[in-house]
C-alpha angles and dihedrals in degrees: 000000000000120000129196127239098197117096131154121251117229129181134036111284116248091260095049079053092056098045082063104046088043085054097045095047095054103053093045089054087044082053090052092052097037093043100067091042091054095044083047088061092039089064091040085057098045088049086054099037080045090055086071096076112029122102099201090065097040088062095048140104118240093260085051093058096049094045087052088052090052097059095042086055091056095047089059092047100257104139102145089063111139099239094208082059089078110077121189122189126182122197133167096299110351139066115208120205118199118178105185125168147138123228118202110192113189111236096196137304106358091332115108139165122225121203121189119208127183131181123181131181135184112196130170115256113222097205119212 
């Protein structure tokens, strides 16, 4: 009786299997670290992009219009947010709003991931 060694593999071996797994893991662990970051900035750019059209901050100081963003922060839930990262300037006519910041989000052990975010918004000042 002869008996043939050949046979076809099928399948994927036990250690293809845990490459994949290794691999998968860890981009949906880097997804759960990068999301909230991004729906963090989501909220920062909807409180600039809010600051357009809105009357109560056309007609404020520079100290008026940060304050405003403060509380709009805290609203949304940002209360980690670096406070030095918010600049205000006020020229002739015009008051400049410029949020930029970095976030670093450790991964696991001495692996992080930095992301850099920057808003910027030009809006006319409607001086007192």
């Amino acid at each position: 009786m002869k008996t043939s060694l050949k046979q076809k593999q099928q399948g994927l071996t036990l250690i293809s299997w845990l490459i994949i797994f290794a691999v998968g893991g860890f981009f949906i662990l880097l997804g759960m670290k990068l999301v909230p970051i991004y729906l963090e900035n989501q909220s920062v750019k909807s409180i600039v992009e809010s600051l357009r059209n809105d009357s109560k901050a056309r007609g404020e100081s520079a100290a008026g219009v940060k304050k405003l963003i403060y509380k709009r922060l805290k609203i949304n839930s940002i209360y980690d947010f670096p406070k030095d990262n918010i600049k205000i300037k006020k020229t002739k006519n015009r008051l400049l709003v410029d949020i930029t910041y970095d976030k670093i989000e450790p991964i696991f052990a001495n692996i992080s991931v930095m992301v850099s975010f920057s808003e910027k918004l030009d809006i006319e000042y409607i001086s007192n």
